[in-house]
Each structure stands twice: as structure tokens, then as C-alpha cells.
VOLUM-443579 format. One record per residue (C-alpha): residue in one letter; z, x, y. Coordinates in steps of 0.2 Angstrom, whole numbers, padded with zeros to 4 digits, always signed. Example, Ala and Ser with C-alpha at 12.3 -4.5 7.8 and 13.67 -1.06 7.14 Angstrom:
residues 2
A+0039+0062-0022/S+0036+0068-0005/
end
This chain:
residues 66
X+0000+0000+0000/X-0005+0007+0017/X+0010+0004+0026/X+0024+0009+0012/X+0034+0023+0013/X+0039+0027-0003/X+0038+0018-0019/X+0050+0012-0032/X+0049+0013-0051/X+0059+0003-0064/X+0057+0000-0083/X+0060-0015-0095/X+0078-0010-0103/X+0078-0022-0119/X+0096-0019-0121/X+0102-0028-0105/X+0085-0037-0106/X+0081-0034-0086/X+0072-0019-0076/X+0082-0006-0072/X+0077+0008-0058/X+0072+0021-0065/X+0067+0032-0050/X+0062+0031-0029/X+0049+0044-0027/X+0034+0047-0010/X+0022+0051-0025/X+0005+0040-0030/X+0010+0045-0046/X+0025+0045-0059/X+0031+0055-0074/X+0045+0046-0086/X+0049+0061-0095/X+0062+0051-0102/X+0054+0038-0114/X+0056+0040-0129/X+0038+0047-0138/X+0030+0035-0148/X+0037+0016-0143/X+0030+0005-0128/X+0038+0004-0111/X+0037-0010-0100/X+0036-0004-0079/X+0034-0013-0063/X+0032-0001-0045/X+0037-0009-0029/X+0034-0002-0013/X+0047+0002+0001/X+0046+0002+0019/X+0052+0011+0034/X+0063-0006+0037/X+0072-0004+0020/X+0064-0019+0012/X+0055-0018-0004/X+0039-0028-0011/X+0039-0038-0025/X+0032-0031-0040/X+0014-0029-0044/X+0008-0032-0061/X+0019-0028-0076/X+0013-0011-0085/X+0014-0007-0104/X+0013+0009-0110/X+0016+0018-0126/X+0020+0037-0124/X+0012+0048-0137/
end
């Protein structure tokens, strides 16, 4: 988003059944070197402002780590 200042990160926890935050980073991109290798994770990015608020969440992203 053109007007963010940052971004944040948060992945599907199926123990407490919510999305946690996982991290805030100024990046395009993000490594969760974290996940455990072989399984799917579910993510959703949100982008911050200058102001303090946060966007909703785009699109819910799967992936599976090799």
C-alpha cells in the first residue's frame, strides 16, 4: 500500500485457534524461519500507518514450507 509505513505479519496458531503476530517489519517481504518444515501455515499481512492504525487484512495466505 502506498501510504503504509510498515507492515504487519501474523500466522494462524491452531492451538488457540486465532492469528497471532508474528512479526512488524518495513520489508516487502518476510521470512518465517520459524515454521516448522514440511506442514501448511496460514498468514494474513496488514499494513500500518504513520497514525498508528492498521488495515484490515488482505487475503488469507497458505503456505507449506519445504
Amino acid at each position: 500500500m502506498p501510504d503504509a509505513t510498515g507492515y504487519q505479519v501474523y500466522r494462524w496458531n491452531p492451538d488457540t485457534h486465532a492469528y497471532e503476530k508474528l512479526a512488524a517489519t518495513t520489508q516487502t517481504s518476510y521470512a518465517d524461519t520459524g515454521a516448522p518444515p514440511a506442514t501448511t501455515h496460514h498468514y494474513w499481512v496488514t499494513a500500518r500507518y504513520a497514525d498508528g492504525t492498521e488495515s484490515a487484512p488482505g487475503a488469507d495466505y497458505a503456505i507449506l514450507t519445504p
